[in-house]
C-alpha positions in Angstrom: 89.4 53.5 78.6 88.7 57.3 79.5 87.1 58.3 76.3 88.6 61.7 74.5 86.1 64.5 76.4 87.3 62.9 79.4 90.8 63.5 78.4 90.3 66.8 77.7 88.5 68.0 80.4 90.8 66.3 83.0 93.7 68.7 81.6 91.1 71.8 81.9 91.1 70.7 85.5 94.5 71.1 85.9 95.2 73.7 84.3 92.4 75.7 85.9 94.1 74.3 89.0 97.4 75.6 88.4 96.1 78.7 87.7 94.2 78.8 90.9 97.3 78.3 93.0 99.1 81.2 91.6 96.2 83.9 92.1 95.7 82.7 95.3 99.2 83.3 96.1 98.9 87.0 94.5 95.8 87.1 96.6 97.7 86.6 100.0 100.9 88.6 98.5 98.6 91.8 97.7 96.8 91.0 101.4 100.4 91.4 102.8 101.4 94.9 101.2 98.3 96.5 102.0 98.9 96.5 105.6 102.6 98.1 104.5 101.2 100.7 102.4 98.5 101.8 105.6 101.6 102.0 107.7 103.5 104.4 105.1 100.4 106.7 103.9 99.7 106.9 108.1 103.7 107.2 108.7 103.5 110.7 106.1 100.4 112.5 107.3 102.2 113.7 110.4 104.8 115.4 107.8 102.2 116.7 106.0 100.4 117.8 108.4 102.9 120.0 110.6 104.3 121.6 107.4 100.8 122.8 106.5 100.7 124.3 110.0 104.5 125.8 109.1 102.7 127.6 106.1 99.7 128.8 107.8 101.9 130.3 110.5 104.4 131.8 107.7 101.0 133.3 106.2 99.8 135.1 109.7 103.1 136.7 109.6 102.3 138.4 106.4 104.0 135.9 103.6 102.1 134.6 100.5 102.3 137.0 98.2 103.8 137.0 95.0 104.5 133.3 95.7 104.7 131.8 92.4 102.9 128.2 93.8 100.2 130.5 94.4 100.0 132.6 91.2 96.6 132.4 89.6 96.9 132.9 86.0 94.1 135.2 84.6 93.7 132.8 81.7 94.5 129.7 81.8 95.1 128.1 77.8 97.3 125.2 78.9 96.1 122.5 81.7 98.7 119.7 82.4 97.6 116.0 84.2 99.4 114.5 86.1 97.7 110.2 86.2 99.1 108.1 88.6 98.7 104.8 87.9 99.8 101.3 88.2 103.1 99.3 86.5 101.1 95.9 86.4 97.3 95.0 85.8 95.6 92.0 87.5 94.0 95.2 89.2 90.7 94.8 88.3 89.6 98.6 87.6 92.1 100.1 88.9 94.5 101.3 85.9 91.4 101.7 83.7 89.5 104.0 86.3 91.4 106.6 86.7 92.9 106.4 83.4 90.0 107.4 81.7 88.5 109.4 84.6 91.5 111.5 83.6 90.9 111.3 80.0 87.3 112.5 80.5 88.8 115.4 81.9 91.1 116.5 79.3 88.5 116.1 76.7 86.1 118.6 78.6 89.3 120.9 78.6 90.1 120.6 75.2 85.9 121.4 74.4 86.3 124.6 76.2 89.4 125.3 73.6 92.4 124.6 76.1 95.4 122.9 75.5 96.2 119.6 77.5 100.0 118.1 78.1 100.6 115.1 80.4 102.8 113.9 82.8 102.2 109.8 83.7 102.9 107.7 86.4 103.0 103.6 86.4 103.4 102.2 83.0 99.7 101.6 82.7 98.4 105.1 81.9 102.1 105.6 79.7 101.0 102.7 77.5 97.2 103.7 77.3 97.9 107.5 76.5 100.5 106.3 73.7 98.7 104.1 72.3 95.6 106.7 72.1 97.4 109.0 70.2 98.1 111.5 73.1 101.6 113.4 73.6 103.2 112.9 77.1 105.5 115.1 77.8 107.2 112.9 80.9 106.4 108.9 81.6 107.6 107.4 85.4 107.7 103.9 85.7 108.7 101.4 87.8 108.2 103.3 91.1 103.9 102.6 91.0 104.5 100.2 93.8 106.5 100.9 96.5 107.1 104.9 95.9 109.6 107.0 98.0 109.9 110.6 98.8 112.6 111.6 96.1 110.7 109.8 93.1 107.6 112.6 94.5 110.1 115.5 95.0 111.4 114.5 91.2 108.0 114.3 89.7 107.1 117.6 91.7 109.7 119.6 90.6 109.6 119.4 86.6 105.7 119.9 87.4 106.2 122.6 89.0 109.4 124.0 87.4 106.7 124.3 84.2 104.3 125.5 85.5 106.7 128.8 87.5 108.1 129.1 83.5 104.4 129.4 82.0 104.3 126.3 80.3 101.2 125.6 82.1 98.8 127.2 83.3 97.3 125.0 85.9 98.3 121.4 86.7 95.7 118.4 87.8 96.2 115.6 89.6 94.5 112.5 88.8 94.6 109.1 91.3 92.9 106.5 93.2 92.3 108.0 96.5 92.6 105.4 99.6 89.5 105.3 101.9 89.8 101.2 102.9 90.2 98.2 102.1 87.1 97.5 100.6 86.6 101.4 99.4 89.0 103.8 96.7 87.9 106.7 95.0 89.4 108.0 92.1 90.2 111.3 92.4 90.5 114.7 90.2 92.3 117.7 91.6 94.3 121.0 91.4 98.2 120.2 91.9 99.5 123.8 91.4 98.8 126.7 91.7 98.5 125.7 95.3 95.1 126.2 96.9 95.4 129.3 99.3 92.8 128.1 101.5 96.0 126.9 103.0 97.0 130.2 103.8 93.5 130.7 105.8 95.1 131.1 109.6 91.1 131.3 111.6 91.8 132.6 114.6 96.2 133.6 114.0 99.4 131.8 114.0 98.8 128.8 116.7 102.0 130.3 118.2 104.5 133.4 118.3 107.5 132.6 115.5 110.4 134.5 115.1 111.6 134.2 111.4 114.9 134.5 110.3 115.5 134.9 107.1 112.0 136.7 106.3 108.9 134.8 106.4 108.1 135.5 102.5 111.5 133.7 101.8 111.1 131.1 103.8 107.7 130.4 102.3 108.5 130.8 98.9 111.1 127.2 99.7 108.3 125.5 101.6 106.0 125.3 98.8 107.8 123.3 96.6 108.6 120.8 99.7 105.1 121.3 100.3 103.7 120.2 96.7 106.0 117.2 97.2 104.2 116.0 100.0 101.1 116.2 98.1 102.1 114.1 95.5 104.0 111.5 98.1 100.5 111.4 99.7 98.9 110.7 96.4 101.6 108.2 95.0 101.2 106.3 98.5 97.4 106.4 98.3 97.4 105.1 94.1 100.4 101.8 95.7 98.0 101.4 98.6 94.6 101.5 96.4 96.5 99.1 93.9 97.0 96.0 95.7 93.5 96.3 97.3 92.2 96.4 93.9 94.7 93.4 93.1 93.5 91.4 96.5 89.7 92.0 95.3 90.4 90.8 91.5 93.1 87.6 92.9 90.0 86.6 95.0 87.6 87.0 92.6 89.7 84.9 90.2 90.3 82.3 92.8 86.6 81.7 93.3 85.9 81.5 89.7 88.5 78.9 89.1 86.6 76.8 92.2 83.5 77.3 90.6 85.2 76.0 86.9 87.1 73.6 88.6 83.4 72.1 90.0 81.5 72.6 86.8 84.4 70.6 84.9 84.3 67.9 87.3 80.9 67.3 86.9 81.1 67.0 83.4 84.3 64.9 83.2 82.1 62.4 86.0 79.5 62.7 83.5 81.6 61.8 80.6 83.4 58.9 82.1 79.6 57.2 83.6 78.9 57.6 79.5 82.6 55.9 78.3 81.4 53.1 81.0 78.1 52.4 79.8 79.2 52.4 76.6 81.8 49.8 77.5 79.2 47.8 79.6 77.1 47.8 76.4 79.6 47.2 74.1 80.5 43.7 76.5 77.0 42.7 76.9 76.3 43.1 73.0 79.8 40.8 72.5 78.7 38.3 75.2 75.4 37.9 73.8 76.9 37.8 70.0 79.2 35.0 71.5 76.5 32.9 73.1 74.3 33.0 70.1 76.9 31.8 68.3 78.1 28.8 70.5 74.1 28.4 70.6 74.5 27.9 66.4 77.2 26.3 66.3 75.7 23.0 68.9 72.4 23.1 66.9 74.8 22.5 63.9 76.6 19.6 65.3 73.4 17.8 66.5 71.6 18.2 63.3 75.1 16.8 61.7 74.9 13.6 63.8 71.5 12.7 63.3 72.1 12.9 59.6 75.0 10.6 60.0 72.3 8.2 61.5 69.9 8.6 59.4 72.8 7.5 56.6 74.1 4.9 58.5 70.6 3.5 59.9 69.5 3.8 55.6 73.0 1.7 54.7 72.5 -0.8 57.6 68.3 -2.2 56.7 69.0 -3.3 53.3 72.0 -5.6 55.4 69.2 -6.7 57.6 67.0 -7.5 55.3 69.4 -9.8 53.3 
């Protein structure tokens, strides 16, 4: 009988085992969407790409200024973050990263006596920030994993809308940048106002444009579509940077339960060779209790008998005397 560490340990087993089937599933299922979430970060650079070379072109004919994307303010008192993170955990570091990467940041601004407001993304950083103590002006959740183009040109507009009405001064955007699989960087940069390095044309417009309505006009409704494709970049970077953090932890996890699973067995091998040498012990000390009892019990009887002789052979000589 399988004494009570046994027991025990054999449910640990399969417990751990249970466990190990579902990470290793999450594994394969976070393997899976990586491959997706290449295809779309590699399916929007061409966008981004050809309306960067729009702007630049729009620039060489003498738009740009007075653009509000572009407006530098001369102080800056108010500095928003915008943290893209993730709606689930079993990320490893992912969530925690750049959360605090971001918080970091709006400490340093707050030392240097600016004001900080927030904008999250992913329900991660919302329930972090809140539970900090930090005001958020906006939360997004439920998009963190599979983002579209109208969830960025959402996001991008009451970011930018705010920051065109002077409610902020300069915007940051925080997120996991996408190198590999096996490499993400969390990145810290300026959302709006719009860096006008990409205004810098080199050599002149890469072709002769004829705008209609002026060029200033048309630029001034580029940049907005513009800003979106930032953040679309960024939010498909954070989904594609999420399940490779989520493929690294679900293996990780998986080996770990092997290793338990191992270690448990062992001991529960170990526990049951003790329950049977206990029982082997415990039937040897019985047998041997049993035989040194029959043993007794025969000495007994023999010593019985010849004391009935003795009495009989005692009754029997006075008889044979007579």
């Amino acid at each position: 009988m399988a004494g009570g560490k046994e027991r025990a340990l054999r449910r640990r087993i399969r417990s751990i085992q249970s466990t190990k089937k579902i990470t290793k599933a999450m594994e394969l299922i976070a393997a899976s969407r990586i491959a997706k979430a290449q295809q779309r970060v590699a399916a929007a650079r061409p966008y981004s790409e050809r309306i960067t070379e729009v702007i630049r072109n729009l620039a060489a004919a003498g738009a740009g200024e007075g653009s509000p994307l572009l407006a530098e303010r001369d102080r800056v008192e108010t500095v928003a973050y915008v943290v893209v993170a993730g709606d689930r955990g079993l990320s490893g570091a992912y969530n925690s990263s750049v959360i605090r990467a971001a918080e970091r940041s709006m400490l340093h601004q707050r030392e240097q006596g600016r004001r900080t407001r927030l904008v999250t993304v992913g329900k991660k950083a919302q329930s972090y920030f809140r539970f900090r103590g930090w005001e958020i002006d906006e939360a997004y959740v439920g998009i963190s994993d599979n983002p579209s183009y109208e969830d960025a040109r959402i996001i991008a507009d009451y970011v930018t809308t705010r920051f065109e009405q002077g409610e902020y001064d300069r915007v940051e955007l925080a997120y996991t940048q996408f190198l590999s699989v096996g490499t993400q960087r969390v990145t810290i940069r300026r959302f709006v106002p719009l860096d006008a390095s990409l205004l810098e044309t080199g050599d002149g417009p890469t072709a002769d444009y004829e705008f209609e309505p002026a060029p200033q006009q048309i630029l001034d409704r580029l940049l907005p579509r513009y800003a979106e494709a930032r953040l679309y970049a960024a939010l498909l970077e954070g989904a594609a940077s999420f399940f490779a953090a989520q493929q690294r932890a679900m293996k990780s996890a998986t080996d770990n339960a092997e290793e338990l699973i191992v270690k448990y067995s062992r001991e529960m091998n170990r526990a049951r060779q003790d329950a049977i040498t206990t029982e082997i012990m415990e039937i040897v000390g019985g047998a041997e209790a049993l035989r040194q009892a029959q043993s007794d019990r025969t000495d007994l009887l023999v010593d019985h008998v010849l004391m009935a002789a003795d009495v009989l052979t005692n009754e029997l000589n006075p008889l044979s005397r007579s």
